[in-house]
ZAPA-746647 format. One record per atom (N, C-alpha, C): residue number from 1; residue in three letters; atom name; x negated, y negated, z. Coordinates in steps of 0.2 Angstrom, whole numbers, plus 5000, padded with zeros to 4 digits. Each point is the difference from the previous one (the first is absolute). Example, Ala and Ser with C-alpha at 12.3 -4.5 7.8 and 13.67 -1.06 7.14 Angstrom:
<recs>
{resi:1	resn:ala	name:N	px:4934	py:5028	pz:5039}
{resi:1	resn:ala	name:CA	px:5004	py:4994	pz:5000}
{resi:1	resn:ala	name:C	px:4996	py:4994	pz:5000}
{resi:2	resn:ser	name:N	px:5002	py:4995	pz:4996}
{resi:2	resn:ser	name:CA	px:4996	py:4994	pz:5001}
{resi:2	resn:ser	name:C	px:5004	py:4995	pz:5003}
</recs>
This chain:
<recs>
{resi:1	resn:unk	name:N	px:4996	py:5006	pz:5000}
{resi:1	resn:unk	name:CA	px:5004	py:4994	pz:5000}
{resi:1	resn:unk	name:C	px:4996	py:4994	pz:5000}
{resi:2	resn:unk	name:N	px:4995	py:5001	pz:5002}
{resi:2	resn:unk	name:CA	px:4994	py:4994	pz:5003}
{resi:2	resn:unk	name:C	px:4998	py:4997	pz:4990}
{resi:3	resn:unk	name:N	px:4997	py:5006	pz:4997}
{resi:3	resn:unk	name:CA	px:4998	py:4997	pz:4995}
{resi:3	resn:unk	name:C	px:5006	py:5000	pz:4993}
{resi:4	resn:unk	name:N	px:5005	py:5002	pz:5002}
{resi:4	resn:unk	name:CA	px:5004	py:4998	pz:4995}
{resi:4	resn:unk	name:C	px:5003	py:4993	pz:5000}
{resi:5	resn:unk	name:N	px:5000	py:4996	pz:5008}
{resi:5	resn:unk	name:CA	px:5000	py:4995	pz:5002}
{resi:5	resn:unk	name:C	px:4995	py:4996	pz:4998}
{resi:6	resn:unk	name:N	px:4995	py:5001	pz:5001}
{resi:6	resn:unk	name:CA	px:4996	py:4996	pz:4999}
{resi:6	resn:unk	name:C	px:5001	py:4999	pz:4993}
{resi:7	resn:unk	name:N	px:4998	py:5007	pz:4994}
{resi:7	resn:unk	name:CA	px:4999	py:4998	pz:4991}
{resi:7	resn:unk	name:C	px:5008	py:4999	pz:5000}
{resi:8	resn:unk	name:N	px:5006	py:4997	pz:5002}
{resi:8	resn:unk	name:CA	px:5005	py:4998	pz:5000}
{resi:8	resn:unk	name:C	px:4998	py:4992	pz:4999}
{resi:9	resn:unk	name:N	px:4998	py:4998	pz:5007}
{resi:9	resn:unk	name:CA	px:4997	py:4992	pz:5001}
{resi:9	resn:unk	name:C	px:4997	py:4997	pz:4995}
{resi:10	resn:unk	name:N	px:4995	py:5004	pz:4997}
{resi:10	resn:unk	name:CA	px:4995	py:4997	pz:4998}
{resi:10	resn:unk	name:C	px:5004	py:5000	pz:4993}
{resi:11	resn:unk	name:N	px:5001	py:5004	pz:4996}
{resi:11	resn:unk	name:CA	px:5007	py:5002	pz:4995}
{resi:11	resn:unk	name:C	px:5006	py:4992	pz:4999}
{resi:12	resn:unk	name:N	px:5002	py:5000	pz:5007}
{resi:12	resn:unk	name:CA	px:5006	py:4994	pz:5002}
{resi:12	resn:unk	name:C	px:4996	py:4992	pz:4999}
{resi:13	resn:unk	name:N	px:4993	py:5001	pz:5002}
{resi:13	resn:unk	name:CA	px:4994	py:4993	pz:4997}
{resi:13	resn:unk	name:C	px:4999	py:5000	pz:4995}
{resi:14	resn:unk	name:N	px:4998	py:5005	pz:4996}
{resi:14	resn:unk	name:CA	px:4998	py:4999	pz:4992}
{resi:14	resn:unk	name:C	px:4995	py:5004	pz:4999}
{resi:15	resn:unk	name:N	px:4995	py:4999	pz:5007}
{resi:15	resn:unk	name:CA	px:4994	py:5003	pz:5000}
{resi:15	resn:unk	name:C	px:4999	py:5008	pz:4999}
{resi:16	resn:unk	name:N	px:5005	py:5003	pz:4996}
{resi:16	resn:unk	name:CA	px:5000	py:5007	pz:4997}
{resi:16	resn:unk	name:C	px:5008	py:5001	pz:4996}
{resi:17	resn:unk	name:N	px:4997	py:5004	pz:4995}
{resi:17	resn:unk	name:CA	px:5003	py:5002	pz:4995}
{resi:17	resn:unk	name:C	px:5003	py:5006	pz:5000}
{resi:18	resn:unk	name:N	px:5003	py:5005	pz:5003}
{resi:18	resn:unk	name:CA	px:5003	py:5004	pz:5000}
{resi:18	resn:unk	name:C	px:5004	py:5003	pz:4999}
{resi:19	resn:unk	name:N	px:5004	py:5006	pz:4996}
{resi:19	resn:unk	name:CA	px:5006	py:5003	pz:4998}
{resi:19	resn:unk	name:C	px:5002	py:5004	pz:5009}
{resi:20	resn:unk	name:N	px:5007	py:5001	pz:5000}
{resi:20	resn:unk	name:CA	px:5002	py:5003	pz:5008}
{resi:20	resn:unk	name:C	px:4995	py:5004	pz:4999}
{resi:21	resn:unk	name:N	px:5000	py:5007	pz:4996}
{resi:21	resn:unk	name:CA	px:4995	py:5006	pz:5000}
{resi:21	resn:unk	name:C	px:4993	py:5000	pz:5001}
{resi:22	resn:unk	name:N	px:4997	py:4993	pz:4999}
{resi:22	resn:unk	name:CA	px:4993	py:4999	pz:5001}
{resi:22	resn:unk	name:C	px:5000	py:4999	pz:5006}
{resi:23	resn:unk	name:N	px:5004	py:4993	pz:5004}
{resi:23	resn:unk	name:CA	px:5001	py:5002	pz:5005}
{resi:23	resn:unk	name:C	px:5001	py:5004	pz:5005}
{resi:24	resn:unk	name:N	px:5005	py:5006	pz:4998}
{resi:24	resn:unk	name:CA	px:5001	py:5005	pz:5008}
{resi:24	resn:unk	name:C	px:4995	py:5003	pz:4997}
{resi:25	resn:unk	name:N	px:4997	py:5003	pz:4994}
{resi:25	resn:unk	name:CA	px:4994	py:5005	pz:4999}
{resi:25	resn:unk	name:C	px:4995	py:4999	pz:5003}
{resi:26	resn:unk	name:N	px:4996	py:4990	pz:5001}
{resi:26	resn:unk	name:CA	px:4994	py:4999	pz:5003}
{resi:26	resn:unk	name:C	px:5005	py:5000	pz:5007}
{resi:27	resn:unk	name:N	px:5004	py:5000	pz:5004}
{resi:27	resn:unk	name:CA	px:5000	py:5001	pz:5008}
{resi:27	resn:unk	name:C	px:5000	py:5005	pz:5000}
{resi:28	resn:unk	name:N	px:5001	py:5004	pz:4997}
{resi:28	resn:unk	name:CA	px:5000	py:5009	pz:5003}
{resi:28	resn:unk	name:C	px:4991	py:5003	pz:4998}
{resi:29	resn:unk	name:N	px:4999	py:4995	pz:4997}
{resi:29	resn:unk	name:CA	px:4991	py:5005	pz:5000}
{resi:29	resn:unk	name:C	px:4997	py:4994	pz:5003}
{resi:30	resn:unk	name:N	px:5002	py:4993	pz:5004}
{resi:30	resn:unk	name:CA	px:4997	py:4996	pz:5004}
{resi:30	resn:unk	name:C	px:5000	py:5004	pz:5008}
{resi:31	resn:unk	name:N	px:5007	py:5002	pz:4999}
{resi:31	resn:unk	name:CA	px:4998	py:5004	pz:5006}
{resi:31	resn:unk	name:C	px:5000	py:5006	pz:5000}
{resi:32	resn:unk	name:N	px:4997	py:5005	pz:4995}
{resi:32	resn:unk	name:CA	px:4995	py:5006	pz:5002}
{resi:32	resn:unk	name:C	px:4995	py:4998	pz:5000}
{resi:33	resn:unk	name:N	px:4997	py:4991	pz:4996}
{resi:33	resn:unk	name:CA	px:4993	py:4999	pz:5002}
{resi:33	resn:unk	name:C	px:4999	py:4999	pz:5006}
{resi:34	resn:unk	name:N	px:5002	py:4995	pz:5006}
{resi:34	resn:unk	name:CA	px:5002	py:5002	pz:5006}
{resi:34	resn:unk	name:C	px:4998	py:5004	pz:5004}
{resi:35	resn:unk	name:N	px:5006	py:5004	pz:4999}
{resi:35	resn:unk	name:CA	px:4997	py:5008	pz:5002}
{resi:35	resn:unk	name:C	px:4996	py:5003	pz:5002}
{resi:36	resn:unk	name:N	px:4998	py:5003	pz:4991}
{resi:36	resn:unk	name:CA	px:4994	py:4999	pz:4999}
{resi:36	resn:unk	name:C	px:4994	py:4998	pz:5005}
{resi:37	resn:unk	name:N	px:5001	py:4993	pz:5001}
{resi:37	resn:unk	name:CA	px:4995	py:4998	pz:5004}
{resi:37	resn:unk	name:C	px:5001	py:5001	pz:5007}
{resi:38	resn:unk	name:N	px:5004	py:5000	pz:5001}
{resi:38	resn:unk	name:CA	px:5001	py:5005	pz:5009}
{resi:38	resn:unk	name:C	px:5000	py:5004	pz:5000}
{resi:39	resn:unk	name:N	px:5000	py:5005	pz:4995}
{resi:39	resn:unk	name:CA	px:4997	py:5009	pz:5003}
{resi:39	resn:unk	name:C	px:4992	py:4999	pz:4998}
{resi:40	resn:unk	name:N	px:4996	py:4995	pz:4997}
{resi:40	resn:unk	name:CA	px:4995	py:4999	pz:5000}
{resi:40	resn:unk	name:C	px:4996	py:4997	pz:5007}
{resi:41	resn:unk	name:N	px:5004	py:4997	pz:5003}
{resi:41	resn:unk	name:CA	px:4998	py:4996	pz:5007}
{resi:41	resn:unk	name:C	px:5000	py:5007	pz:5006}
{resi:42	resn:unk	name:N	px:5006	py:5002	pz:4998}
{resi:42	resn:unk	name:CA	px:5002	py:5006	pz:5004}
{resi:42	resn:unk	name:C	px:4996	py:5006	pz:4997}
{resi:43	resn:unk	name:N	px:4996	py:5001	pz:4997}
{resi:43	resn:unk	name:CA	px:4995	py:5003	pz:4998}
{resi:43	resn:unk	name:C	px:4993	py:4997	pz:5003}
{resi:44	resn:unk	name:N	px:4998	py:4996	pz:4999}
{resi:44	resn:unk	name:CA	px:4994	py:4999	pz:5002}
{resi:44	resn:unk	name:C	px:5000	py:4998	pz:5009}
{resi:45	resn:unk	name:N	px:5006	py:4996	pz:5001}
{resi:45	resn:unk	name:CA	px:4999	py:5001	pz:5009}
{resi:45	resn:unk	name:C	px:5001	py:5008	pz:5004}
{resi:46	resn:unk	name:N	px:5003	py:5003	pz:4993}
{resi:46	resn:unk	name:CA	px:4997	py:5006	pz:5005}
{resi:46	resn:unk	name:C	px:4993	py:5004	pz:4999}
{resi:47	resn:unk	name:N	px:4996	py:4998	pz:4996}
{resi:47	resn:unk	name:CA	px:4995	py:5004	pz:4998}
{resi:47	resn:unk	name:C	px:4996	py:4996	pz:5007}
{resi:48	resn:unk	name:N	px:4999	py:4991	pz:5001}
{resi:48	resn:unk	name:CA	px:4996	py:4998	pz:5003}
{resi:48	resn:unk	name:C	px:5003	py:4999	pz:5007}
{resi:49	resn:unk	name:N	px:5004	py:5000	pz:5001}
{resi:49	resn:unk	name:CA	px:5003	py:5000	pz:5009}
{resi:49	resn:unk	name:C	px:5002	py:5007	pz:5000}
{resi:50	resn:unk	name:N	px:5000	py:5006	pz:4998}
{resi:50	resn:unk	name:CA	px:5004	py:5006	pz:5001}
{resi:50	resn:unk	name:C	px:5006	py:5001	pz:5004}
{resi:51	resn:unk	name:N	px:5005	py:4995	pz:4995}
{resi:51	resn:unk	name:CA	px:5005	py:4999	pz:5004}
{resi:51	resn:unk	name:C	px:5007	py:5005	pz:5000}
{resi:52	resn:unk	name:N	px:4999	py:5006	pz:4995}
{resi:52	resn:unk	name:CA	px:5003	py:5005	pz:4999}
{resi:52	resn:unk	name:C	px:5007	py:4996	pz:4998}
{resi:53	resn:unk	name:N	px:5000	py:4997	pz:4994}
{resi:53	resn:unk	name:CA	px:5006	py:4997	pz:4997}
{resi:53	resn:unk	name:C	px:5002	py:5004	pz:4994}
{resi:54	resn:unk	name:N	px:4993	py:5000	pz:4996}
{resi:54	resn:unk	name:CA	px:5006	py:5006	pz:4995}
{resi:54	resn:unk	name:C	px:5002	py:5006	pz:4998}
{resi:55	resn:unk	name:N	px:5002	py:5002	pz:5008}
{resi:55	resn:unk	name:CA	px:5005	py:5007	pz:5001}
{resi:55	resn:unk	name:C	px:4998	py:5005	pz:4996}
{resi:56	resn:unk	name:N	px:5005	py:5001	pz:4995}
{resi:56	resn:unk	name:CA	px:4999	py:5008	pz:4998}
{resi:56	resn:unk	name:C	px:4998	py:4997	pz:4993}
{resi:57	resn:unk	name:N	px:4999	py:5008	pz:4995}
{resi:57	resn:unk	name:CA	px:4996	py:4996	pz:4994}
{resi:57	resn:unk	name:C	px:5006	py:4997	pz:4996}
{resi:58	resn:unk	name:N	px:5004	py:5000	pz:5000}
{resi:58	resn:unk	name:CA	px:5007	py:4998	pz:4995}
{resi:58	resn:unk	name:C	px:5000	py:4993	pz:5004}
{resi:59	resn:unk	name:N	px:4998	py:4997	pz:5006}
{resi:59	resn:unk	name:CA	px:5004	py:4993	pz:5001}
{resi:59	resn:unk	name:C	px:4998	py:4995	pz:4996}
{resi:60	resn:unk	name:N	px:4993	py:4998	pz:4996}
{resi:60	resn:unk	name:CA	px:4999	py:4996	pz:4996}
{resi:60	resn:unk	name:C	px:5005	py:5000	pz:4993}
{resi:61	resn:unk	name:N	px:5001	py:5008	pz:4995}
{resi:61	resn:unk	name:CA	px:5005	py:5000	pz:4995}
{resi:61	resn:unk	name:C	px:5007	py:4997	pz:5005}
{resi:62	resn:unk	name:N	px:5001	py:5002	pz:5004}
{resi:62	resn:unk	name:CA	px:5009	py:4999	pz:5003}
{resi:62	resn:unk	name:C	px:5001	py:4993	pz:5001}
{resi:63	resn:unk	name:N	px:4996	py:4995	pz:5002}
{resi:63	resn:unk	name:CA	px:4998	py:4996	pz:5005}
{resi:63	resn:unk	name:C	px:5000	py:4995	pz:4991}
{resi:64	resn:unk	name:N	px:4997	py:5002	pz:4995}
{resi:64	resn:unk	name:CA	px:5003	py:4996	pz:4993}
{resi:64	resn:unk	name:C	px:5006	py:5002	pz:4998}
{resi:65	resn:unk	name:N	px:5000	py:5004	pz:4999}
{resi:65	resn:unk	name:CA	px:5007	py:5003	pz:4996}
{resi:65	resn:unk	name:C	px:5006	py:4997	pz:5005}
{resi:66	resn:unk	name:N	px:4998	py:5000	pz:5005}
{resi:66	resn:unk	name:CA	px:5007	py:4998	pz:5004}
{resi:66	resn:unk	name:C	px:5002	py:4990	pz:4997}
{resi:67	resn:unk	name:N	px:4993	py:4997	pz:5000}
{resi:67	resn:unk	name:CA	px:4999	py:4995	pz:4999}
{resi:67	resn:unk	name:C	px:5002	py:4998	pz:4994}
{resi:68	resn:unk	name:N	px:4998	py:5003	pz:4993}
{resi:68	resn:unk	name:CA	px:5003	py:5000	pz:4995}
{resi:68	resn:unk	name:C	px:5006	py:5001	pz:4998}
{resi:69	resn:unk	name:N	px:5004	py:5005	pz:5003}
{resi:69	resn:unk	name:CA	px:5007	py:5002	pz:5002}
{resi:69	resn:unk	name:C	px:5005	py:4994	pz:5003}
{resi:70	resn:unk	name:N	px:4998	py:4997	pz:5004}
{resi:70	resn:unk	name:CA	px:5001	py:4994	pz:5005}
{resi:70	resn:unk	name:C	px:5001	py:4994	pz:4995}
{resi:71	resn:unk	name:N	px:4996	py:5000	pz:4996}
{resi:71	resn:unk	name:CA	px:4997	py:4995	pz:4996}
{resi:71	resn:unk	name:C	px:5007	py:5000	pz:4993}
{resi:72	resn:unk	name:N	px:4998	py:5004	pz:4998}
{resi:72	resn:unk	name:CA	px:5004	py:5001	pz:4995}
{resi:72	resn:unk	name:C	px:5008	py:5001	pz:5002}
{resi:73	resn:unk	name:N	px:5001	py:5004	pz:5007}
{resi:73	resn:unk	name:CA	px:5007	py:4997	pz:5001}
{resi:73	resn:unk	name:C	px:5002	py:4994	pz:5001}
{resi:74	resn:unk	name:N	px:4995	py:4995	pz:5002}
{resi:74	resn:unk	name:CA	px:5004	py:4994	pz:5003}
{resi:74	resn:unk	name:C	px:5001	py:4996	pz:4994}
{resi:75	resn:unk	name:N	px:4994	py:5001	pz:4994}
{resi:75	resn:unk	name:CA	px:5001	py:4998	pz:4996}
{resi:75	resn:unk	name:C	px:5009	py:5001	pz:4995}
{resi:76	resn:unk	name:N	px:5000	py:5005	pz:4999}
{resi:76	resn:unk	name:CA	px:5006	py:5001	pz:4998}
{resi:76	resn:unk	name:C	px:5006	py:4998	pz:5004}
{resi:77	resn:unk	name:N	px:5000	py:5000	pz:5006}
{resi:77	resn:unk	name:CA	px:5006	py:4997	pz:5004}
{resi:77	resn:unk	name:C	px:4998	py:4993	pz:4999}
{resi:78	resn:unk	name:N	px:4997	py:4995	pz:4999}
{resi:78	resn:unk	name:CA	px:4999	py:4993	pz:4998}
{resi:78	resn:unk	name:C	px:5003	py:4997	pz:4992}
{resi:79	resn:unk	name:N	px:5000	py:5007	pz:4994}
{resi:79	resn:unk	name:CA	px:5002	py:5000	pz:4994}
{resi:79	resn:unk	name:C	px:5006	py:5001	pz:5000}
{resi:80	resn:unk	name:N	px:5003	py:5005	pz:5003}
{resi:80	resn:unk	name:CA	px:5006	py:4999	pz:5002}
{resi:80	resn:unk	name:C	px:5006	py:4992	pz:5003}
{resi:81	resn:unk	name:N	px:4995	py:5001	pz:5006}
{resi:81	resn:unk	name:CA	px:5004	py:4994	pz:5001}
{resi:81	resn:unk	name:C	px:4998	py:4993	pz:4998}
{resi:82	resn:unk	name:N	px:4997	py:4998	pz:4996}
{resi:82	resn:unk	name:CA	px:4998	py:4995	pz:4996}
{resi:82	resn:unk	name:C	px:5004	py:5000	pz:4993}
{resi:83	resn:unk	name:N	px:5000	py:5006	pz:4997}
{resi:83	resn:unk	name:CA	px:5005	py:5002	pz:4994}
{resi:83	resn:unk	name:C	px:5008	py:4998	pz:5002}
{resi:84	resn:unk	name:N	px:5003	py:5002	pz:5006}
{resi:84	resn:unk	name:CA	px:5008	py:4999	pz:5004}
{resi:84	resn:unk	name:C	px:5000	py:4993	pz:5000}
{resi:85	resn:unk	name:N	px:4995	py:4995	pz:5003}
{resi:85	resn:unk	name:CA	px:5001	py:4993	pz:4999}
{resi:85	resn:unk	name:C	px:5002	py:4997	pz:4993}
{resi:86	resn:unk	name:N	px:4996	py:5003	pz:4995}
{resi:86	resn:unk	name:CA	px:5002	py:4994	pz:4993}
{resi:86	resn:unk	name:C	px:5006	py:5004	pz:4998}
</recs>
């Protein structure tokens, strides 16, 4: 929601050109870059603090997938109701 918001705004000033599609497409891969970069953080504080954070060997796949999943629904329920207003 964060960055649909955001490439919305910027979209609403002029300072971006976007089709809806490019839009909800770049939020849903802004946030598995995200992600991404927190199963990175959460990878490396566990290697240097042995903090025992990444569980079993699937948390890292689950812990994206869930995120991408997440991503792409919200996206979808924002097309929806943006489609029922006009």
């Amino acid at each position: 929601l964060v960055f649909y918001n955001i490439f919305h705004n910027l979209q609403g000033h002029g300072s971006l050109r976007l089709t809806k599609g490019w839009m909800y497409t770049f939020s849903i891969f802004s946030s598995m870059a995200i992600g991404s970069l927190y199963e990175l953080e959460e990878y490396g504080e566990d290697v240097l603090m042995h903090s025992n954070r990444l569980g079993t060997a699937f948390d890292t796949g689950n812990d994206m997938l869930m995120n991408t999943v997440g991503a792409i629904l919200l996206v979808l329920c924002i097309a929806i109701v943006r489609r029922r207003r006009v």
